[in-house]
C-alpha positions as CSV (number, residue, x, y, z in Angstrom):
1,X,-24.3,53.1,-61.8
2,X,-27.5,52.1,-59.7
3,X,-28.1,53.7,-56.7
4,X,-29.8,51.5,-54.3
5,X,-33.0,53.5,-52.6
6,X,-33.4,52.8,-49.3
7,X,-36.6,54.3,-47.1
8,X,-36.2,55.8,-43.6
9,X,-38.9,54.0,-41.4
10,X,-39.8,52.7,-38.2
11,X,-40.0,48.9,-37.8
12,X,-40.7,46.8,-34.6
13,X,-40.1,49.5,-32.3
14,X,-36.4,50.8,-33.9
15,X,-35.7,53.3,-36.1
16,X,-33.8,53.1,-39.1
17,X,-32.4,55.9,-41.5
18,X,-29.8,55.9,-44.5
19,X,-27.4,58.5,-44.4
20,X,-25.5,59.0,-48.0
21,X,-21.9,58.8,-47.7
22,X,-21.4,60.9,-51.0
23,X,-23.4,64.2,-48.4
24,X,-23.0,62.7,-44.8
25,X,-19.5,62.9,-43.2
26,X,-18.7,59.8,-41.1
27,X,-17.8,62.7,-38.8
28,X,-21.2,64.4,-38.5
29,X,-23.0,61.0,-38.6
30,X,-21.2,60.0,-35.2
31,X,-21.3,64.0,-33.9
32,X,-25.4,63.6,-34.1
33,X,-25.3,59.9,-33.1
34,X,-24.2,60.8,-29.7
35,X,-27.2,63.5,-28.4
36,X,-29.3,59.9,-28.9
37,X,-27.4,57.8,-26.7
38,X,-29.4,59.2,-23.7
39,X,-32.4,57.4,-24.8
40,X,-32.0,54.8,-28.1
41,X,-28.8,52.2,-28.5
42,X,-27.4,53.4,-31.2
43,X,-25.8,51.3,-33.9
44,X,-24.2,52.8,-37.1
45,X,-23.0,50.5,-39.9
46,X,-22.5,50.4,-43.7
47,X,-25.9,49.4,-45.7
48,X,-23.4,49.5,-48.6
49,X,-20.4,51.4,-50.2
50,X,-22.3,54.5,-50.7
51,X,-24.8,54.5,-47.1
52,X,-24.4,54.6,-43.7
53,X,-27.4,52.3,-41.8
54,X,-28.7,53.9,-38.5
55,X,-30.6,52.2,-35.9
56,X,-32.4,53.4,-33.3
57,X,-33.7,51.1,-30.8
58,X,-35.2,52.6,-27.1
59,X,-33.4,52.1,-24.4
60,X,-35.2,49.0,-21.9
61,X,-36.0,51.4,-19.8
62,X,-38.2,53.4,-22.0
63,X,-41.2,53.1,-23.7
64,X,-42.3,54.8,-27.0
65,X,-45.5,55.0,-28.6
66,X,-45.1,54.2,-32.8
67,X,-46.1,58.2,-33.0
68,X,-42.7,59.2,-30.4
69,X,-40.7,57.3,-32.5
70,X,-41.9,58.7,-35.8
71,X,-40.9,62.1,-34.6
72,X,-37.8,60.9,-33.6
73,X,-37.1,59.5,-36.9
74,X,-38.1,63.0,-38.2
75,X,-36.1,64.8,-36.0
76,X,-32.7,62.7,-36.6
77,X,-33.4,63.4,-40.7
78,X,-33.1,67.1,-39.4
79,X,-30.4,66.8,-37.2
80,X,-27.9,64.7,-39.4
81,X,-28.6,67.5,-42.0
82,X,-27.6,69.7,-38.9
83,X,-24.7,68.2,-38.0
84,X,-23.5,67.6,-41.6
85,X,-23.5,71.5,-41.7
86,X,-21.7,72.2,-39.0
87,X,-19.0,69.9,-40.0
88,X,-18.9,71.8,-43.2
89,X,-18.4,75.3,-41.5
90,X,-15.6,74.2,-39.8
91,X,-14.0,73.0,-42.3
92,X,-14.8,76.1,-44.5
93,X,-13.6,78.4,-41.3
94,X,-10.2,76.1,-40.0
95,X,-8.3,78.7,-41.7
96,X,-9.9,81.8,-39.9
97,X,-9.9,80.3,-36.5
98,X,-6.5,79.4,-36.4
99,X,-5.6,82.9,-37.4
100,X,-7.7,83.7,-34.6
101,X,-6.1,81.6,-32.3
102,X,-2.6,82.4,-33.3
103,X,-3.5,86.0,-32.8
104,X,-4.8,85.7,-29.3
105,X,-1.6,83.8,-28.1
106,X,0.9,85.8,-29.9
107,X,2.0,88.2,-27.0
108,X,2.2,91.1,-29.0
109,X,4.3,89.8,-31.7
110,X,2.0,90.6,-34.7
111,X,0.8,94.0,-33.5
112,X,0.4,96.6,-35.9
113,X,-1.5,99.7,-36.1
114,X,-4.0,100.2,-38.3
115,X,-3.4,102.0,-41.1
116,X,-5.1,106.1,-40.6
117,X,-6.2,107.9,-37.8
118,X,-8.1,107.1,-34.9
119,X,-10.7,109.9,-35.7
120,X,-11.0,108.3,-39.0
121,X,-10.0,104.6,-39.0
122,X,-11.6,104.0,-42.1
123,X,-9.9,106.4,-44.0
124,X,-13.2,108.7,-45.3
125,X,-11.6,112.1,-44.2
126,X,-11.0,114.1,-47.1
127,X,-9.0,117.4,-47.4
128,X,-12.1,119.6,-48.5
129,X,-13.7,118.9,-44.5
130,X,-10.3,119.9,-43.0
């Protein structure tokens, strides 16, 4: 299968980057998308059925040299791949934080004590030293 290459650039004032759906999450293309809301509309669509299309364009109120924008296009490159991480810890952690969670509203019902002494709690204490 072709893949279709598409260029990140800035055109006429916008900003326009291709996220790949086969290593973007919708989820952490909208997470970033939001932090630029302050100063760009912000418009995500499908290029195609394997790319997300992201425009930038400056709010009317602001103005943007072609050298501003250029960094912004730079820095939303960084941050997607930012956001796509974080999506993928939290998927890789759900588990431990709702153990977590469970724990801390479980009133006492899963205490144990740990298994040794509390001179020793992990267990090195060997006859000879006694």
């Amino acid at each position: 299968m072709e893949r279709n290459s598409y260029r990140n650039e800035v055109i006429e004032g916008e900003i326009i980057v291709f996220a790949e759906k086969s290593l973007y999450s919708k989820d952490a293309v909208f997470k970033c998308m939001y932090w630029y809301g302050d100063k760009f509309h912000v418009s995500v669509s499908e290029a195609d059925s394997t790319a997300y299309r992201i425009v930038l364009k400056p709010n009317d109120t602001l103005q943007f040299e072609s050298v501003d924008l250029e960094l912004f296009r730079q820095k939303l490159e960084r941050d997607l791949i930012d956001f796509n991480l974080r999506d993928i810890v939290t998927k890789e952690t759900r588990n431990v934080r709702d153990l977590l969670i469970a724990k801390a509203f479980s009133n006492g019902e899963f205490e144990e004590l740990p298994p040794g002494e509390v001179s020793d709690p992990v267990g090195f204490t060997t006859d000879i030293l006694h």
